[in-house]
C-alpha positions in Angstrom: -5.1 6.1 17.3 -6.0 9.4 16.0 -5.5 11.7 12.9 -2.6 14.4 12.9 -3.4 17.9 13.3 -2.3 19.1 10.0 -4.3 17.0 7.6 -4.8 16.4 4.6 -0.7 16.6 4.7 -0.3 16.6 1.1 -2.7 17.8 -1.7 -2.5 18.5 -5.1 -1.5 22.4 -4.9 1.7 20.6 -3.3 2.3 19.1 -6.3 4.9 20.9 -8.4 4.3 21.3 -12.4 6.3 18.8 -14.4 6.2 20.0 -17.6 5.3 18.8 -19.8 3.6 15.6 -18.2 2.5 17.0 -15.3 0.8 20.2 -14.8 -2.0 21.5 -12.8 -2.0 18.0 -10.8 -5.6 16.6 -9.9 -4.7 14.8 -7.3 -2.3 12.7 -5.0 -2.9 9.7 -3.3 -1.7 6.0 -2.1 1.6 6.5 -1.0 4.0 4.3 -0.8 6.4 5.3 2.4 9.9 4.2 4.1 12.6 5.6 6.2 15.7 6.4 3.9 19.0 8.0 5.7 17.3 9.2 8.3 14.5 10.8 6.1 10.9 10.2 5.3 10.2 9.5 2.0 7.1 9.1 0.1 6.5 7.4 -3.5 3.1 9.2 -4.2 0.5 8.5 -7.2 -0.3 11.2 -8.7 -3.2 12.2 -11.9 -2.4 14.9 -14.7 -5.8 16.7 -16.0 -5.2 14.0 -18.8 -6.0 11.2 -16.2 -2.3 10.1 -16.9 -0.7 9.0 -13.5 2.8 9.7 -12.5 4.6 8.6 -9.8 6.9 11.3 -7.8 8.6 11.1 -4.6 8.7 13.3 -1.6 10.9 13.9 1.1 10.5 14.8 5.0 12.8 15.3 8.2 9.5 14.8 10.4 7.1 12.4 8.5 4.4 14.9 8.4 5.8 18.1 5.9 6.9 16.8 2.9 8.6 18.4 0.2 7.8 17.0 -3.6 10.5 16.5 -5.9 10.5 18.2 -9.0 10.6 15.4 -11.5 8.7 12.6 -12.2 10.0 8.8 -11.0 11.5 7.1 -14.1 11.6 3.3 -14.1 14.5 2.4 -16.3 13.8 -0.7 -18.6 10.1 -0.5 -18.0 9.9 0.9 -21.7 11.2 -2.9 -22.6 7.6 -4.1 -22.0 6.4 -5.5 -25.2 2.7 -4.7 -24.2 1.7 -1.3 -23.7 1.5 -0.1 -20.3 -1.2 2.4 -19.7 -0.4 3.6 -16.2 1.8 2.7 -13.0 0.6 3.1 -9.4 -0.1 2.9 -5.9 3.7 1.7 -5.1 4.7 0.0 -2.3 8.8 0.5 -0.9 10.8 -2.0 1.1 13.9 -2.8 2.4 15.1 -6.0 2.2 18.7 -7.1 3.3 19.7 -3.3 2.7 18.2 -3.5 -0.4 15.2 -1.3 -1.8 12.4 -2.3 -3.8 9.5 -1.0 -5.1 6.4 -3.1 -6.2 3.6 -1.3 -8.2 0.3 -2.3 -10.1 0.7 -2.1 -14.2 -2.4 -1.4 -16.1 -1.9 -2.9 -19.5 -4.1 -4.7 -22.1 -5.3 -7.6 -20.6 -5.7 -5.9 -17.2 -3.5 -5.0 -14.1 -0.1 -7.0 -13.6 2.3 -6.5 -10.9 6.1 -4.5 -11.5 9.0 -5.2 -9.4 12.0 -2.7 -9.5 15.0 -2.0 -7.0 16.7 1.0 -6.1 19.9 1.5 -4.1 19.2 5.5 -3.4 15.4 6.2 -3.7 16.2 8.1 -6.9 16.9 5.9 -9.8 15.0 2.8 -10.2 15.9 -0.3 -12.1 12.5 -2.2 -13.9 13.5 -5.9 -13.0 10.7 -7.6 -14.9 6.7 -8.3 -14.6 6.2 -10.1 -11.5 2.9 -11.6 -12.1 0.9 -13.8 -14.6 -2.7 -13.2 -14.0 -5.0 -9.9 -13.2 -3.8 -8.6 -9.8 -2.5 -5.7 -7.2 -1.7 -4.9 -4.3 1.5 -6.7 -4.1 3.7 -6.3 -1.1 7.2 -7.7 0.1 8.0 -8.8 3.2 10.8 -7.4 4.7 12.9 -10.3 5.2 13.3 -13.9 2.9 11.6 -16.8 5.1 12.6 -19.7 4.9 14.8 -19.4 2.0 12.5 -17.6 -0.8 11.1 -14.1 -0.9 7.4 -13.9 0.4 4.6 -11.6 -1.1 1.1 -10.8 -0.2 -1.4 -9.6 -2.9 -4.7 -9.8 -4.3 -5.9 -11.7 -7.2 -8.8 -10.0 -9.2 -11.3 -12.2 -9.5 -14.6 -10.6 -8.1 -16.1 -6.7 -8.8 -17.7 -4.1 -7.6 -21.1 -3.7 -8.4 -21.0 -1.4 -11.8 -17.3 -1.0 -11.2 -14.0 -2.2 -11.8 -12.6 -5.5 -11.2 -11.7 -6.4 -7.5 -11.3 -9.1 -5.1 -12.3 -10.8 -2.4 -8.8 -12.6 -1.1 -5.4 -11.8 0.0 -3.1 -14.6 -1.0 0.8 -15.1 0.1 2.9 -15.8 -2.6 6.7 -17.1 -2.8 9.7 -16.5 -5.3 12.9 -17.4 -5.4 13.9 -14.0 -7.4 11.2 -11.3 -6.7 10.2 -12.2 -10.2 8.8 -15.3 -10.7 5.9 -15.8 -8.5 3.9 -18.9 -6.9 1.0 -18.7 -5.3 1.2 -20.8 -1.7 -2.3 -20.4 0.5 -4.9 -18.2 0.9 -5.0 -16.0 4.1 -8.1 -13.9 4.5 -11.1 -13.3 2.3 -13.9 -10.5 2.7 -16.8 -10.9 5.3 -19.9 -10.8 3.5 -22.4 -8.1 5.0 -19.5 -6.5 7.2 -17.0 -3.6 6.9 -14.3 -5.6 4.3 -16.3 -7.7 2.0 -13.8 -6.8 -0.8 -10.0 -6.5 0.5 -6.3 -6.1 -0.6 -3.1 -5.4 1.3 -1.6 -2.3 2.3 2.3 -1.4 3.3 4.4 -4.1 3.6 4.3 -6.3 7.0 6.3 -5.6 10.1 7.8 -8.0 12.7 6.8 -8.1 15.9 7.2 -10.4 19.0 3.5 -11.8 18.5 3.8 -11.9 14.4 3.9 -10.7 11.3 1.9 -7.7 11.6 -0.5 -6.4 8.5 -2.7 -3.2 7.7 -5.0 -4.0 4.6 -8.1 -2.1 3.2 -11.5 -3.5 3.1 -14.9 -2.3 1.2 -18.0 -2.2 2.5 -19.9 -2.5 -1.1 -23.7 -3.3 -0.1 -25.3 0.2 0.6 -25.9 0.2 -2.8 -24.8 4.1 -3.6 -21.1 3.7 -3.0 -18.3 1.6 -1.6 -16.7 2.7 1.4 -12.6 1.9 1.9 -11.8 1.3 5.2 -8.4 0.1 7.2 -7.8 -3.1 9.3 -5.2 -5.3 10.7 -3.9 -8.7 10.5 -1.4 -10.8 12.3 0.7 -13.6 10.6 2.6 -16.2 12.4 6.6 -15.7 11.9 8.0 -19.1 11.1 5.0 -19.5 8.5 2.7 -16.6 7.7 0.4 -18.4 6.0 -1.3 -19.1 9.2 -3.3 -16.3 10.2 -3.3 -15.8 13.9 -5.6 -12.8 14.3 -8.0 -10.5 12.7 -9.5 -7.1 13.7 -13.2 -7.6 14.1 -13.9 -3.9 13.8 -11.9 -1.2 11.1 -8.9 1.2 12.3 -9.9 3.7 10.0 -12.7 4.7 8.1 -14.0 8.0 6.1 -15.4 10.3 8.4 -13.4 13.7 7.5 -15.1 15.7 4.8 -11.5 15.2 2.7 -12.1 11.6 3.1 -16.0 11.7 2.2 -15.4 14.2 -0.4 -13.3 13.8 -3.6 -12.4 12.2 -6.7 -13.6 9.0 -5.5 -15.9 9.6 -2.1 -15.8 7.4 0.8 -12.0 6.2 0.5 -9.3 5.8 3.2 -6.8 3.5 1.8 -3.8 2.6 3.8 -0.5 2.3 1.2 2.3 2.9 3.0 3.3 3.3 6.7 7.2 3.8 8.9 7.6 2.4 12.3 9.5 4.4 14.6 11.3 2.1 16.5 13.0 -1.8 16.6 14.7 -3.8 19.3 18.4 -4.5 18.5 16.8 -8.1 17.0 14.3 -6.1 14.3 11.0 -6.6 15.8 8.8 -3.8 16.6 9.0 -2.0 19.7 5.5 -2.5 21.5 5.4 1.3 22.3 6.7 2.2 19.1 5.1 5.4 17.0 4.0 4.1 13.8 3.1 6.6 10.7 -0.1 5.3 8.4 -0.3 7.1 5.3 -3.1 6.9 3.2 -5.1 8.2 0.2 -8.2 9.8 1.1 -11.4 10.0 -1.6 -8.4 9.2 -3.9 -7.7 12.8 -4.2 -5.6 14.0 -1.2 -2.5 12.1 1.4 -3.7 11.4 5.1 -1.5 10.8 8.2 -2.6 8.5 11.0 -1.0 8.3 13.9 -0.8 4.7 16.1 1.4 2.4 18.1 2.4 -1.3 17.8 0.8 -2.1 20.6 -2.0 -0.4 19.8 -2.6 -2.5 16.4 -1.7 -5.9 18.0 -4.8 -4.8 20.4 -7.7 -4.5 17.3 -5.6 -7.6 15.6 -6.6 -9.5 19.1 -10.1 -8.8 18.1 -12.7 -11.3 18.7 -13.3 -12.6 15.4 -16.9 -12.3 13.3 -18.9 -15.3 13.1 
């Protein structure tokens, strides 16, 4: 596991201005990512000098230069929302039954809410409703229905950061029967007290693979007192029924150590959002050897690129577990 070569691979000066919204971007970070027609694409978060954040998507042949379009990701029917909605972020693409969705957090009033919203080319984007009804992010699909109903991951906010924002300390998995109404069905992992992920949430959407349902999420070592520190792990999830967890990295995957990731809007920060796996078998699970892309946001100011395998990532999810 290693970073590439050419990182940060995208920074703000990549960032085109979109007047009269965006100009002079401050940063870009937490991208969502997929593989579209034989092209990388990236769903990035991006923050105007106002601290307004857009959404715009980029495009690659290679997965590592990326090209940013010159317009800003409209959601169409998102201005139906009766309550206002203060920003839209850290997206999350997947492709389910050839179809594409996108799920994104919602700041609003009475705190963060979860968006659904499908798309059939990666460039327009239908707003199919609020697809949460309590303060939460880090919502992500599964790839496939199981068992009938649409499966989710995400992360209720119920705990915080000392002197910050509202967090949490579990990642649920969640059911619907039309990507819009939500029930929550069992708890999966919470945050080891003391250790590198005492607060966690989800990252890109699971993959199959012959041993599970396989699962990068973030985790936040919050007790040296001066800062948090966002940091990458794994999980594995048992097909039939991933509420049973099956494994659990004992140590991260990826942790700040570059100045880019120590240095920045917010210091300390790798955050996996969004990740492409090269290759399947002819019955969509992962190929053991396969390359797999993880794109992150580092010090929430800058796009990294991490470079692993599947097998590599069933290894740490074989970890033995903390007591």
């Amino acid at each position: 596991m290693h970073r590439h070569s050419k990182n940060p691979i995208l920074t703000r000066e990549d960032i085109p201005d979109i007047h009269p919204h965006l100009v002079d971007a401050t940063s870009v970070f937490n991208p969502g990512a997929i593989k579209f027609n034989n092209k990388y694409l990236l769903i990035l978060r991006t923050q105007a000098r106002s601290r307004e954040t857009f959404l715009v998507m980029a495009d690659s042949d290679d997965g590592v230069d990326f090209k940013v379009r010159n317009e800003l990701v409209q959601i169409n029917g998102l201005e139906k929302v009766k309550d206002r909605v203060f920003h839209i972020y850290d997206a999350r693409l997947t492709c389910i039954g050839g179809k594409y969705y996108v799920m994104f957090a919602m700041d609003m009033e009475g705190g963060c809410q979860m968006g659904v919203a499908e798309t059939v080319d990666c460039q327009e984007f239908n707003f199919l409703g609020i697809a949460s009804n309590e303060d939460i992010r880090n919502g992500v699909l599964f790839p496939e229905m199981i068992n009938g109903k649409y499966m989710r991951l995400d992360r209720p906010n119920k705990a915080r950061h000392s002197d910050g924002p509202s967090s949490g300390t579990t990642i649920w998995l969640s059911e619907s029967d039309d990507l819009v109404n939500w029930e929550p069905t069992a708890p999966l992992i919470s945050g080891r007290f003391h250790y590198w992920d005492e607060f966690i949430g989800s990252g890109p959407p699971p993959v199959k693979t012959r041993e599970g349902w396989l699962h990068v999420y973030h985790g936040v070592a919050g007790h040296f007192g001066s800062s948090n520190i966002y940091q990458g792990g794994v999980m594995l999830m048992d097909l039939n029924d991933p509420s049973k967890v099956i494994g659990r990295c004992r140590h991260n995957i990826l942790e700040p150590r570059e100045i880019w990731e120590m240095a920045g809007q917010v210091p300390n920060v790798c955050f996996p959002s969004g990740w492409v796996v090269e290759e399947f078998d002819d019955e969509g699970f992962a190929k053991a050897d396969s390359e797999v892309k993880i794109y992150y946001g580092a010090a929430d100011s800058v796009v990294g690129l991490y470079i692993s395998t599947i097998r590599e990532l069933l290894e740490a999810a074989r970890e033995p577990e903390i007591i």
